[in-house]
py3Dmol code that shows the C-alpha trace and the ligand (Angstrom):
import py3Dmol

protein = """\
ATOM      1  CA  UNK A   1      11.811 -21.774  -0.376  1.00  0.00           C
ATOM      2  CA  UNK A   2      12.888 -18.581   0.558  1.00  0.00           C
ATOM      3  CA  UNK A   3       9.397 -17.602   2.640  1.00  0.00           C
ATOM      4  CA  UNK A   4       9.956 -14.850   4.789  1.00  0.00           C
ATOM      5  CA  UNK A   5       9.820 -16.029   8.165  1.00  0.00           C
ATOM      6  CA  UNK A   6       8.586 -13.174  10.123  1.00  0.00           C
ATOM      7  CA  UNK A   7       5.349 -12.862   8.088  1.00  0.00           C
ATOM      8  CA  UNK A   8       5.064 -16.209   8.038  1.00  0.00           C
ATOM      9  CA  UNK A   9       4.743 -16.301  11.521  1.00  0.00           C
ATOM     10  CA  UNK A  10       2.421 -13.067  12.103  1.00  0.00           C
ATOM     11  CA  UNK A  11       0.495 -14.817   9.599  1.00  0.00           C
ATOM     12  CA  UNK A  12       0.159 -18.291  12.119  1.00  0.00           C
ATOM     13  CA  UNK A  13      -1.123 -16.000  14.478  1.00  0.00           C
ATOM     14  CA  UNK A  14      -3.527 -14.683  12.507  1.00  0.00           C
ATOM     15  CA  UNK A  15      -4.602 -17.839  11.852  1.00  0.00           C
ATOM     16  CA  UNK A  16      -4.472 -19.226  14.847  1.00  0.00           C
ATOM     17  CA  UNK A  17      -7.250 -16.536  16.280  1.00  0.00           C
ATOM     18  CA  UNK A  18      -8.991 -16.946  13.114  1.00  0.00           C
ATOM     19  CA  UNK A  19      -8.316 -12.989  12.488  1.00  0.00           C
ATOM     20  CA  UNK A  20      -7.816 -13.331   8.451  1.00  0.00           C
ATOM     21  CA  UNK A  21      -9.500 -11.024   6.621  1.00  0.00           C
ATOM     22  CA  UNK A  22     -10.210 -10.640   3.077  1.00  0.00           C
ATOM     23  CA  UNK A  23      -7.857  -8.533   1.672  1.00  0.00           C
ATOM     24  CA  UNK A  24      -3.785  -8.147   2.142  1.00  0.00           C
ATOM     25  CA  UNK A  25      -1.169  -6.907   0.235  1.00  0.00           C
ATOM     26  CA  UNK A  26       2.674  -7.993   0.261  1.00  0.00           C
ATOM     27  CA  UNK A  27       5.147  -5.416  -0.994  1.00  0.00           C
ATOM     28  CA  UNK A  28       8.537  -5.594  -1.100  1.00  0.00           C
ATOM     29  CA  UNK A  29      10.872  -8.207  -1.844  1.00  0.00           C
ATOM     30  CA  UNK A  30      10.616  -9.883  -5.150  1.00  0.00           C
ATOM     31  CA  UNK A  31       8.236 -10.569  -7.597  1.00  0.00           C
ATOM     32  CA  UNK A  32       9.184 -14.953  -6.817  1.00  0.00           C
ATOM     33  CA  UNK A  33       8.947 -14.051  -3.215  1.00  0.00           C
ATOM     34  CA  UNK A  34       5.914 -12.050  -3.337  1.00  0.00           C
ATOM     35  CA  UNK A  35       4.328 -14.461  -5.299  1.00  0.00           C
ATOM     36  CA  UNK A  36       5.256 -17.542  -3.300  1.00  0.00           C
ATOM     37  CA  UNK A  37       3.976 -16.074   0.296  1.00  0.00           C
ATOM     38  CA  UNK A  38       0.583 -15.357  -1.150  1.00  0.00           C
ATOM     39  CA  UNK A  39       0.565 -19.050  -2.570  1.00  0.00           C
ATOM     40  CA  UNK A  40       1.456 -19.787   0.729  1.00  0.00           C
ATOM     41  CA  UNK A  41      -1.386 -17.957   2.607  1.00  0.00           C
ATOM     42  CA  UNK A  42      -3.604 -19.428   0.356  1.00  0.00           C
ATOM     43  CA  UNK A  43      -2.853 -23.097   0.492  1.00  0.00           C
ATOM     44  CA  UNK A  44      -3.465 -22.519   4.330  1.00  0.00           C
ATOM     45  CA  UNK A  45      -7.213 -22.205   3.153  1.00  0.00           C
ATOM     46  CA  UNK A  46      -6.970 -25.347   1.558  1.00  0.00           C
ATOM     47  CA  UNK A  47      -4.537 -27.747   2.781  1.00  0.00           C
ATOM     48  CA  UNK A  48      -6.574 -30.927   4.385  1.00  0.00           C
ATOM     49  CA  UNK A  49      -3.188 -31.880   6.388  1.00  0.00           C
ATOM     50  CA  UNK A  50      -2.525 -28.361   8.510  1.00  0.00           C
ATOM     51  CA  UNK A  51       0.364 -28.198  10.957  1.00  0.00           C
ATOM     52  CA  UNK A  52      -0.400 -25.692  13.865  1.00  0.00           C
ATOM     53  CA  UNK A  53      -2.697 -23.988  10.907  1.00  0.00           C
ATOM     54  CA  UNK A  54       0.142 -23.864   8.445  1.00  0.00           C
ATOM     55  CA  UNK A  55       0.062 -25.717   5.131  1.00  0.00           C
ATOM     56  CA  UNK A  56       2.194 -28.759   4.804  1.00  0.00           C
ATOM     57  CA  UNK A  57       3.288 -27.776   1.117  1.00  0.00           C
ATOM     58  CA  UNK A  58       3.653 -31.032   0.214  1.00  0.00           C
ATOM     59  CA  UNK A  59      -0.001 -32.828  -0.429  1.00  0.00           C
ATOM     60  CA  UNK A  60      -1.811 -33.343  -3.688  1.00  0.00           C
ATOM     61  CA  UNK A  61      -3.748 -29.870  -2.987  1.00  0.00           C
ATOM     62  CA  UNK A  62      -0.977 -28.002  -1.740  1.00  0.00           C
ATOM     63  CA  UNK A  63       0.714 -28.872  -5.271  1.00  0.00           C
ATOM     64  CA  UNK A  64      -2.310 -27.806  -7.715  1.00  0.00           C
ATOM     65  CA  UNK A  65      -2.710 -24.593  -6.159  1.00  0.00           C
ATOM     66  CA  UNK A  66       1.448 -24.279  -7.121  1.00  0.00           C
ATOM     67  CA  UNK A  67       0.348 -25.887 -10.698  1.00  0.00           C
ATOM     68  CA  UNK A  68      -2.265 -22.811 -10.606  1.00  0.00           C
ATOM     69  CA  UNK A  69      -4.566 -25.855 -11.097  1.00  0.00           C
ATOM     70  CA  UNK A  70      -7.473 -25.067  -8.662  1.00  0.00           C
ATOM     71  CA  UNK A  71     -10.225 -23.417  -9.907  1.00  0.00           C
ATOM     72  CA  UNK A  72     -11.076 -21.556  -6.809  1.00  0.00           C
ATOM     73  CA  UNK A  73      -7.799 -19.830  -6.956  1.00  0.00           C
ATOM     74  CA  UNK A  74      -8.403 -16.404 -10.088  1.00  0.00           C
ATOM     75  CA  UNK A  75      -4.951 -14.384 -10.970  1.00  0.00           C
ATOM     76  CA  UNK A  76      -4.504 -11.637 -12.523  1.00  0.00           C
ATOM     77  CA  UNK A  77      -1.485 -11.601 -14.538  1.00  0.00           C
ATOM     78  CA  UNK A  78      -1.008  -9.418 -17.649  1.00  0.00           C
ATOM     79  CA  UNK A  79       1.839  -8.011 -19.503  1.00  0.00           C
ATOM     80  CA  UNK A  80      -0.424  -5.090 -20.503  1.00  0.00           C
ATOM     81  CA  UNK A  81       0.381  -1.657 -19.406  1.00  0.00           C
ATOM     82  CA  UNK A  82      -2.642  -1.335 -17.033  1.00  0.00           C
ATOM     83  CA  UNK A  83      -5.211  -3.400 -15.334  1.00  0.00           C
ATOM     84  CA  UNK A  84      -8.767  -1.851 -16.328  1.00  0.00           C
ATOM     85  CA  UNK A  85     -12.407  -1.895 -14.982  1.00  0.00           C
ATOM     86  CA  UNK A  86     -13.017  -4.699 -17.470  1.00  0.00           C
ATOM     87  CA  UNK A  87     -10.839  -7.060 -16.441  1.00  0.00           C
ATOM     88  CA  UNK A  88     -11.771  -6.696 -12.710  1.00  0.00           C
ATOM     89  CA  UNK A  89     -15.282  -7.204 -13.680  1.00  0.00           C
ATOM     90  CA  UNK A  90     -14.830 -10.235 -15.718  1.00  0.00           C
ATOM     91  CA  UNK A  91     -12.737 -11.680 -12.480  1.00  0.00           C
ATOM     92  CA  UNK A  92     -15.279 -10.282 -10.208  1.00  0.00           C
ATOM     93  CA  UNK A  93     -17.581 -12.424 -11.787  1.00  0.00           C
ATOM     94  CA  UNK A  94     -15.855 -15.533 -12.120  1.00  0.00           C
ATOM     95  CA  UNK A  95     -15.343 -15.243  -8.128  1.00  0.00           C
ATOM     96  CA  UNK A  96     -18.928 -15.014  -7.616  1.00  0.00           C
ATOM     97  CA  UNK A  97     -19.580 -18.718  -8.932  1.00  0.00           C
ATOM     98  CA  UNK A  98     -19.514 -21.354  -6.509  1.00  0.00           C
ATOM     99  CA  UNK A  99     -16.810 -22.967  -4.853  1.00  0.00           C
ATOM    100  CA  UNK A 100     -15.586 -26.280  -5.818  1.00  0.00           C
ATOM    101  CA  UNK A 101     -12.755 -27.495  -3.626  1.00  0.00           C
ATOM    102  CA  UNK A 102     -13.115 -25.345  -0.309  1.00  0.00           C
ATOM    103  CA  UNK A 103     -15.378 -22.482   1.229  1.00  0.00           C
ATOM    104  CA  UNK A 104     -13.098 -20.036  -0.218  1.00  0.00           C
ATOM    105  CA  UNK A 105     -12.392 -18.390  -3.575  1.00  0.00           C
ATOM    106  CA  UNK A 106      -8.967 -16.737  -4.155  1.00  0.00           C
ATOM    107  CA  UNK A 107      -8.437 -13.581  -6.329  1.00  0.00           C
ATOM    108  CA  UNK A 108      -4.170 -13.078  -6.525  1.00  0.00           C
ATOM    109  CA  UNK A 109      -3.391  -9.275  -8.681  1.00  0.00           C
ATOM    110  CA  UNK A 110       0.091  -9.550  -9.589  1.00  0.00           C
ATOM    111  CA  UNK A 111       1.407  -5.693 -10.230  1.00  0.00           C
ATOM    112  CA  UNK A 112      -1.486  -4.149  -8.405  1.00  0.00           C
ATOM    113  CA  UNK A 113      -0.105  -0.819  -9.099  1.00  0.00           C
ATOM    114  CA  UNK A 114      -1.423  -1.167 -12.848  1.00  0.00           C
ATOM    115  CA  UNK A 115      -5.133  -1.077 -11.675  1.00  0.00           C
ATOM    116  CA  UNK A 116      -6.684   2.125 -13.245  1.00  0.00           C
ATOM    117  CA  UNK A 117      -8.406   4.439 -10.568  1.00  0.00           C
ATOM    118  CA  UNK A 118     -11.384   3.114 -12.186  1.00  0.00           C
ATOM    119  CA  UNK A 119     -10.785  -0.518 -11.815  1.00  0.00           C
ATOM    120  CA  UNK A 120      -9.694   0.201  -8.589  1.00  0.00           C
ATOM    121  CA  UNK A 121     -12.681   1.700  -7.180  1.00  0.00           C
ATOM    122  CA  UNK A 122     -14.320  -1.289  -8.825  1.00  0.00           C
ATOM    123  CA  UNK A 123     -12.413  -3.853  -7.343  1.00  0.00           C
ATOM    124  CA  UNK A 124     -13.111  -1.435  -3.878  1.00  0.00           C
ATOM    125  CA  UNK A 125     -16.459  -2.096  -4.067  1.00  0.00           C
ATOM    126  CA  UNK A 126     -15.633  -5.965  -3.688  1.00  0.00           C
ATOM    127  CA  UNK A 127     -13.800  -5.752  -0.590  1.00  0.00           C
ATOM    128  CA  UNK A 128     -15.968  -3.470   0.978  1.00  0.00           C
ATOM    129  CA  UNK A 129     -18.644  -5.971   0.480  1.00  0.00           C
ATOM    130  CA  UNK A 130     -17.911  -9.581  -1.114  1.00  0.00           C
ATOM    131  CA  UNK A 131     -20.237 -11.978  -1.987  1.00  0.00           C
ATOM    132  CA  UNK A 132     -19.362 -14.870  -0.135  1.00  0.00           C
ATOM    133  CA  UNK A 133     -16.057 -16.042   1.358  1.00  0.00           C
ATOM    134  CA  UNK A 134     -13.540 -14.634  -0.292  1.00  0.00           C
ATOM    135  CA  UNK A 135      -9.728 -13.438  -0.367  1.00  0.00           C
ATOM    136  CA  UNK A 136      -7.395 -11.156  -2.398  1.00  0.00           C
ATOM    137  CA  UNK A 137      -4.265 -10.750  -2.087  1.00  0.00           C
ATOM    138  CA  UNK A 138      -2.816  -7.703  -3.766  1.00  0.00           C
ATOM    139  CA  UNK A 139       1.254  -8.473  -4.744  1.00  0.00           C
ATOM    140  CA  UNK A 140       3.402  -4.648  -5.936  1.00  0.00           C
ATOM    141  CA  UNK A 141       7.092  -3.780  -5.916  1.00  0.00           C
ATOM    142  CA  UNK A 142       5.829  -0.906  -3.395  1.00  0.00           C
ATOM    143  CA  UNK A 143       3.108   0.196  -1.738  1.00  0.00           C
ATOM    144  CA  UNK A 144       3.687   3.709  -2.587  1.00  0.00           C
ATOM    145  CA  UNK A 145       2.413   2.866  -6.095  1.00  0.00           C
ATOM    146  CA  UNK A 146      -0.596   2.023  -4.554  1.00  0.00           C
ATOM    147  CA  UNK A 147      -3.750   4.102  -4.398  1.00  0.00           C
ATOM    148  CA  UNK A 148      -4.231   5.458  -1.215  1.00  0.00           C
ATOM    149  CA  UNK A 149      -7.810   4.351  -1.689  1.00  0.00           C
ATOM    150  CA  UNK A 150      -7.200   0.892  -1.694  1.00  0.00           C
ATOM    151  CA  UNK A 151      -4.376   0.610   0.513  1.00  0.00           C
ATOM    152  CA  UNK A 152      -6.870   2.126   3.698  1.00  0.00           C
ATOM    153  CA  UNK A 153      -8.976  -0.819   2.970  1.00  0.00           C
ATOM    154  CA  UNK A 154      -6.197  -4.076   2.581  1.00  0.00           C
ATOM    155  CA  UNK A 155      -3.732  -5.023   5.538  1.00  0.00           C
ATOM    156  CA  UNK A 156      -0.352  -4.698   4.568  1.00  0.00           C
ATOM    157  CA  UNK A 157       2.718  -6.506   4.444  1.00  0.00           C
ATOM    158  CA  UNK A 158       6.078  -5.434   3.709  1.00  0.00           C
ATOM    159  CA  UNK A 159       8.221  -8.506   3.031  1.00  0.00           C
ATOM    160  CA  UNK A 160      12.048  -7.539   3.882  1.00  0.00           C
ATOM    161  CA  UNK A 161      15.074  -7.868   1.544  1.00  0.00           C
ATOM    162  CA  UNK A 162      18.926  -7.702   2.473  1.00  0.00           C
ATOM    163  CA  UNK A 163      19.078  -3.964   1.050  1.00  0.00           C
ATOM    164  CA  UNK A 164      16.358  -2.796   3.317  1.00  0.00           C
ATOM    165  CA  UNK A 165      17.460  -4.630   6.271  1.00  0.00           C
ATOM    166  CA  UNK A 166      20.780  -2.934   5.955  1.00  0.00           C
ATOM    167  CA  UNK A 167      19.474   0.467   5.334  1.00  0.00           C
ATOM    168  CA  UNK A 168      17.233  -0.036   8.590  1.00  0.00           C
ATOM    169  CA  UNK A 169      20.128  -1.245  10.282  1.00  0.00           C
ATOM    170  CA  UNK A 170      22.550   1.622   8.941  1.00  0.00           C
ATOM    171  CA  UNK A 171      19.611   4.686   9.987  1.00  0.00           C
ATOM    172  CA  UNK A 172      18.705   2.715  13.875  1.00  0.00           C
ATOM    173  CA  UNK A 173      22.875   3.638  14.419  1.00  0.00           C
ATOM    174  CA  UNK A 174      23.206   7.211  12.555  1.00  0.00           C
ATOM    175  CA  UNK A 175      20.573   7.722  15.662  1.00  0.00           C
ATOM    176  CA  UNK A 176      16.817   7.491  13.583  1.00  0.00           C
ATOM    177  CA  UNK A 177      14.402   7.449  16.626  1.00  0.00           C
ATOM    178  CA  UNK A 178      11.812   4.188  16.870  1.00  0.00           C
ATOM    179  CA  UNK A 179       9.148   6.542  16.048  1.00  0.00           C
ATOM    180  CA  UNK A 180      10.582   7.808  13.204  1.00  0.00           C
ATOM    181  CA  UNK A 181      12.030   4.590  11.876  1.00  0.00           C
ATOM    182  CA  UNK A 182       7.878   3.402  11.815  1.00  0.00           C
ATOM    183  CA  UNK A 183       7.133   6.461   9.893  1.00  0.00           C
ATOM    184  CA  UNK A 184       9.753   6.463   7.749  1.00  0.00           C
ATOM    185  CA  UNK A 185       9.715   2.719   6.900  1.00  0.00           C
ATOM    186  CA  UNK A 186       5.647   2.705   6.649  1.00  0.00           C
ATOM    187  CA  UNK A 187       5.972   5.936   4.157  1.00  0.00           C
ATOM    188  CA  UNK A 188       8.736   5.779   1.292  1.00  0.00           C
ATOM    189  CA  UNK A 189      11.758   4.126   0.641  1.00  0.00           C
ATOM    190  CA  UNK A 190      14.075   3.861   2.842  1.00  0.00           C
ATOM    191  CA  UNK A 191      17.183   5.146   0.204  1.00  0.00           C
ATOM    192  CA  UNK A 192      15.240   8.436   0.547  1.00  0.00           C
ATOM    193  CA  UNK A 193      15.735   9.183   3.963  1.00  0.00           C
ATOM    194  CA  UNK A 194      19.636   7.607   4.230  1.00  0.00           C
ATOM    195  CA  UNK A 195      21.398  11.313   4.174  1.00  0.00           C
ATOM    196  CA  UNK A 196      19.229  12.670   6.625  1.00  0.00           C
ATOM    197  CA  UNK A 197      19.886  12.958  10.607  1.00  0.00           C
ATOM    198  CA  UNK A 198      17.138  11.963  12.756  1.00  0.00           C
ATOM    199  CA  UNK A 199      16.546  15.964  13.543  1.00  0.00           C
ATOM    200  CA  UNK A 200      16.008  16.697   9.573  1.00  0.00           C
ATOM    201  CA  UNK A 201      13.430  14.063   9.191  1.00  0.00           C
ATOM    202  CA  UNK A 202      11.819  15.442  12.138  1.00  0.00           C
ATOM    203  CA  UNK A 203      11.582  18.509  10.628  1.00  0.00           C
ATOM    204  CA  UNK A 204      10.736  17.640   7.072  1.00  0.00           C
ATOM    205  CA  UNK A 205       8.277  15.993   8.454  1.00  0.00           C
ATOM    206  CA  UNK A 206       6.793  18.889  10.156  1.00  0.00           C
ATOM    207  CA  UNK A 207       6.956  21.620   7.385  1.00  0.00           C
ATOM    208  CA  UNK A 208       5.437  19.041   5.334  1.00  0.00           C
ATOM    209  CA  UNK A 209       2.313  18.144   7.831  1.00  0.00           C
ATOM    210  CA  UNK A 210       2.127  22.146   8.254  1.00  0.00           C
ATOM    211  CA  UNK A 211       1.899  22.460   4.318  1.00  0.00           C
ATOM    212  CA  UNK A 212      -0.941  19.645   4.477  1.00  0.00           C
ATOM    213  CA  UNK A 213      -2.711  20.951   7.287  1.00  0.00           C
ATOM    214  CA  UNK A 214      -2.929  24.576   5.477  1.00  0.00           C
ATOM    215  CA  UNK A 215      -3.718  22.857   2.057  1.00  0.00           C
ATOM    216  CA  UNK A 216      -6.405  20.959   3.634  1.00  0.00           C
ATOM    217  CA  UNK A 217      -8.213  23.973   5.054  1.00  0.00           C
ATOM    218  CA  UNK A 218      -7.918  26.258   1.753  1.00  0.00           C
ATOM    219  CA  UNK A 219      -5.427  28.417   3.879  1.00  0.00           C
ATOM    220  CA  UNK A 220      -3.835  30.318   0.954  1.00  0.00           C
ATOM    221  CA  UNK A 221      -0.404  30.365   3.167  1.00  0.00           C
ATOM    222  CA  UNK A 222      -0.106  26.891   1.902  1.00  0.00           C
ATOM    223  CA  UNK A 223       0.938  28.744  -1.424  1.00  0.00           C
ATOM    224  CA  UNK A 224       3.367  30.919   0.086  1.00  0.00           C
ATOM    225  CA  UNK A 225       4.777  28.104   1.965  1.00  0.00           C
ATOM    226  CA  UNK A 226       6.252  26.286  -1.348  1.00  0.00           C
ATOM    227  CA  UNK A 227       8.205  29.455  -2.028  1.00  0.00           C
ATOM    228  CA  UNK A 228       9.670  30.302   1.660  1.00  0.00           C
ATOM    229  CA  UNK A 229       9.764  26.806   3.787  1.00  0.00           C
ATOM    230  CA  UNK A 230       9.336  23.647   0.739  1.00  0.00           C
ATOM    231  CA  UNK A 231      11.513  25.007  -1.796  1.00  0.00           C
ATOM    232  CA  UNK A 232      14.898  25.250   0.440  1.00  0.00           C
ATOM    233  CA  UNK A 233      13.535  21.779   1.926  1.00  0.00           C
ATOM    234  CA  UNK A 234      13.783  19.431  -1.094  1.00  0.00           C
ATOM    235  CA  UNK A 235      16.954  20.246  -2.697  1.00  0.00           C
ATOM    236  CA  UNK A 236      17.699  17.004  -4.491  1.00  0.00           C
ATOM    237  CA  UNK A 237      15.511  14.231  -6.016  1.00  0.00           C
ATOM    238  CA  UNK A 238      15.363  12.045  -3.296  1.00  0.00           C
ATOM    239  CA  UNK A 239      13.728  14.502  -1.351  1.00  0.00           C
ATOM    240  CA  UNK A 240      11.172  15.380  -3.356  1.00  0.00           C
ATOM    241  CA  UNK A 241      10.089  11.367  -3.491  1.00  0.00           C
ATOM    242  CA  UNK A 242      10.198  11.331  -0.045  1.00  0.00           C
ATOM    243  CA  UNK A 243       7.704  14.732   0.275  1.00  0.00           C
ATOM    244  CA  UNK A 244       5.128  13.396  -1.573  1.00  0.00           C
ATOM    245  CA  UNK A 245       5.220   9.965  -0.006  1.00  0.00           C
ATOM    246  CA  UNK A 246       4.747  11.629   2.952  1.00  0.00           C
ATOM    247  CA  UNK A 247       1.897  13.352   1.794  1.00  0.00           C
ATOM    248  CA  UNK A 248       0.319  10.472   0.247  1.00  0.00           C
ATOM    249  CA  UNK A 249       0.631   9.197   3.770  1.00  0.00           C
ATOM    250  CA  UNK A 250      -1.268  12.299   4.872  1.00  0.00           C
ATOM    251  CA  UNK A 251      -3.576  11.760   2.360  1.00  0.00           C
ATOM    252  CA  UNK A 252      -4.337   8.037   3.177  1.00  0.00           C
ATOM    253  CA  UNK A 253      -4.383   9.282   7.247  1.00  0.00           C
ATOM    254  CA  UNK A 254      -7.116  11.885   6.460  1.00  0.00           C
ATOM    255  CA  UNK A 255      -9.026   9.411   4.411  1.00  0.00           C
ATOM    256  CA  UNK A 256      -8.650   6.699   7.392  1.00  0.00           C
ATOM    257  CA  UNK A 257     -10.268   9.565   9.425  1.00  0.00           C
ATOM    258  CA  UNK A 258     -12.756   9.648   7.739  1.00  0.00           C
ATOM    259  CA  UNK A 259     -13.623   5.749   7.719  1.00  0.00           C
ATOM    260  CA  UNK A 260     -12.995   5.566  11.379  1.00  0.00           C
ATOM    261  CA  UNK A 261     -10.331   3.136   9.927  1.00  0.00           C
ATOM    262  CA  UNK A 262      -7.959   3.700  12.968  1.00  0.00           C
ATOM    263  CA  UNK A 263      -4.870   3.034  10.089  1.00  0.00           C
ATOM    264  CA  UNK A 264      -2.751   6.308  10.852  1.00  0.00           C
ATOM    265  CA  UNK A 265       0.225   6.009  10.280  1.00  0.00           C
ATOM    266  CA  UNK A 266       1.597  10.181  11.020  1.00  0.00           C
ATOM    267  CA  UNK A 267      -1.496  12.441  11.987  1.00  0.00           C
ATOM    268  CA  UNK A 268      -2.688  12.053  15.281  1.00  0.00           C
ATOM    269  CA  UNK A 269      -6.403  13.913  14.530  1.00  0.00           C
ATOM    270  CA  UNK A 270      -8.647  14.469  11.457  1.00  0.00           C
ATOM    271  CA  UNK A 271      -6.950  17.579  10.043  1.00  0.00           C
ATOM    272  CA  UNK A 272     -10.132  18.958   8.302  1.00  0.00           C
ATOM    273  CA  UNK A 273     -13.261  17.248  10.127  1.00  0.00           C
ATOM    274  CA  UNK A 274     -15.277  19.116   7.860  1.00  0.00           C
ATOM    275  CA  UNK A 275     -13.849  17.920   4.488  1.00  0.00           C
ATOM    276  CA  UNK A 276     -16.398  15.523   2.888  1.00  0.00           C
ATOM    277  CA  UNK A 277     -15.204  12.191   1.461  1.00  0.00           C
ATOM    278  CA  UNK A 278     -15.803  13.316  -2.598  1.00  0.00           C
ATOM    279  CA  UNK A 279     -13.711  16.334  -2.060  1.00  0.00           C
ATOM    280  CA  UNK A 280     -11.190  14.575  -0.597  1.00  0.00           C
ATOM    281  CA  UNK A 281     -10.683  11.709  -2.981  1.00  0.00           C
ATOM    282  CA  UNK A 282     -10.594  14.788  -5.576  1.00  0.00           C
ATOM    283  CA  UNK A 283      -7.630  15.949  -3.910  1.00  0.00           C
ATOM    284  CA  UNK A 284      -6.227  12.518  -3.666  1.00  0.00           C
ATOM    285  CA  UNK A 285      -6.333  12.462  -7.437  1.00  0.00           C
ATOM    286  CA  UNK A 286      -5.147  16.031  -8.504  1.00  0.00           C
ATOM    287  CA  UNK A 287      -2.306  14.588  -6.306  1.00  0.00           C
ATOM    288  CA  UNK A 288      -2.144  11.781  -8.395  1.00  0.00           C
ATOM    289  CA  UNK A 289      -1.892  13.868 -11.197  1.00  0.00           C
ATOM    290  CA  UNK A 290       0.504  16.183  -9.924  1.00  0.00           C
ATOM    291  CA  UNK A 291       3.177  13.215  -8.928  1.00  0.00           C
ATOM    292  CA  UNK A 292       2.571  11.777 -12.857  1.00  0.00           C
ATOM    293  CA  UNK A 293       3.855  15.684 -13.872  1.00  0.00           C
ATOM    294  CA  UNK A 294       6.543  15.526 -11.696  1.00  0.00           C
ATOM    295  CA  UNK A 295       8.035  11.646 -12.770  1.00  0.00           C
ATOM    296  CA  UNK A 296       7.409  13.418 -16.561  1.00  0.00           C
ATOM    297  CA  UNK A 297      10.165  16.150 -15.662  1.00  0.00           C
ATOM    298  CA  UNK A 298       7.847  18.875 -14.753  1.00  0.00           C
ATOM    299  CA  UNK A 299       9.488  20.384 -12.343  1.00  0.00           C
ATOM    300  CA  UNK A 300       8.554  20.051  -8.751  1.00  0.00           C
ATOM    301  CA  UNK A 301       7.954  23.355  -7.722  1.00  0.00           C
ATOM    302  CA  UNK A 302       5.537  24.298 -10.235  1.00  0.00           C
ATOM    303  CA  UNK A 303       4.262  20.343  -9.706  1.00  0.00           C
ATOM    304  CA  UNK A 304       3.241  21.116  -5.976  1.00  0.00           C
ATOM    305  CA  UNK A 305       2.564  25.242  -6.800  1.00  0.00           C
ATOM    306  CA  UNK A 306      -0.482  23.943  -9.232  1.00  0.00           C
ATOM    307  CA  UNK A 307      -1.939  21.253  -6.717  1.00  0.00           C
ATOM    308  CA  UNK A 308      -1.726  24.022  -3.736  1.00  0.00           C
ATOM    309  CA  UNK A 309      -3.940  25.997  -5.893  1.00  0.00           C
ATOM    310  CA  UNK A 310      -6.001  23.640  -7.542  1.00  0.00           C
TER     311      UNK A 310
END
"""
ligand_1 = """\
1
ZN
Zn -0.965 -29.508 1.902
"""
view = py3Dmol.view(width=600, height=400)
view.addModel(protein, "pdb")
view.setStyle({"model": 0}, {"cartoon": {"style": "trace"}})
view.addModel(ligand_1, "xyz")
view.setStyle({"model": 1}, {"stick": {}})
view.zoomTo()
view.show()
């Protein structure tokens, strides 16, 4: 067992105020570890002998569901490139049949970061509104894989390893603030922020919520911006991951905005009230686009020059 123990508890609470909902995603960790906290959640759905609402892992249910042998529990588990609209249909389908050992039915999505936009937006239309009791459980390496989309709609957990622990440890005493530890942590990878002081996160940070804030109100200084305060900003590779993490972030704040979602992680107001939700999930994917260009070798100046002027 090698469960991580601080989710584990979070999740007791949870259960304990009967405050699940219907949709998490781990990150982090490993694919074994991933894999067995999400069996875990879901034998506490099942699990007739319950300790303080945890499963006891050891009774004739607990054991199917780690046999994969219950037939309310789907998985999606491919060795394809992608996860399509298809596929989520066909499971989507197969969870709206009736239950046969519980109230619940369980869809698992190993590698959610292969879901197409399209099958994503599919499988969004099932959380939003399921049919029945249900639960789904998203497992990725990270979340910044994850369509911004999806992710304001699933609660998330990050499951620690050593390396990360270490690196957290490492940035608290090269003086990273609390504040910008959260941001940081809840944003990219940590290895992306390890050379920088506490003061040049801060301010990366803020030239890159300025660039947003311009880009998100067609303020064609946005463009000159790239040239005069970006370009001098992201002088290695690691910084240029960590710029458009952050504005994924931004993205996926703006789009909380605009669900009343209260999920922000940097922005403290709606930076465009007047941007509708189609045009912003058309920016979200020219972004998309433009961070596909950039892991091809494009490089990233022209990369972010093309999406300020898209
Ligand atoms: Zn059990």
């Amino acid at each position: 067992m090698s469960l991580d123990t601080k989710i584990v508890q979070e999740f007791q609470q949870i259960l304990n105020s009967n405050r699940l909902n219907h949709a998490y995603l781990f990150e982090g960790g490993n694919y074994k570890q991933r894999h067995e906290l999400a069996l875990f959640l879901v034998k506490s759905q099942f699990c007739p002998n319950l300790h303080d609402n945890l499963p006891c892992l050891e009774c004739s249910v607990c054991q199917t569901i780690d046999l994969n042998d219950n037939p309310d529990v789907l998985e999606i588990k491919n060795d394809k490139r992608s996860i399509g609209v298809d596929e989520v249909k066909d499971y989507k389908k197969a969870m709206s049949t009736s239950t046969t050992q519980g109230d619940v039915k369980v869809l698992i999505i190993n590698d959610a970061q292969k879901l197409t936009a399209q099958a994503a937006n599919n499988l969004l239309k099932f959380i939003e509104e399921p049919e029945g009791q249900v639960l789904i459980i998203l497992l990725t390496d990270s979340k910044n894989q994850i369509l911004p989309t999806i992710l304001s709609r699933v609660q998330s957990f990050t499951l620690s390893t050593d390396d990360q622990n270490s690196l957290a440890t490492e940035l608290s005493q090269q003086g990273f603030s609390e504040k910008n530890m959260a941001i940081a942590q809840a944003t990219t990878e940590l290895k992306n922020v390890q050379e920088m002081s506490d003061e040049e996160f801060s301010h990366f940070l803020e030239v890159t919520i300025n660039w947003f804030k311009k880009y998100e109100n067609n303020d064609a200084i946005a463009f000159i911006d790239v040239q005069s305060k970006i370009k001098n900003l992201v002088d290695s590779r690691e910084k240029q991951e960590l710029f458009w993490s952050i504005v994924e972030k931004l993205f996926s704040d703006e789009l909380s905005f605009k669900y009343d979602l209260k999920k922000q992680v940097i922005l403290g107001t709606d930076v465009n009230p007047n941007l509708t939700v189609p045009k912003l999930t058309q920016q979200i994917d020219s972004y998309l686009g433009t961070v596909q260009k950039w892991k091809s070798n494009v490089s990233f100046q022209a990369c972010l020059e093309s999406l300020t002027l898209d």
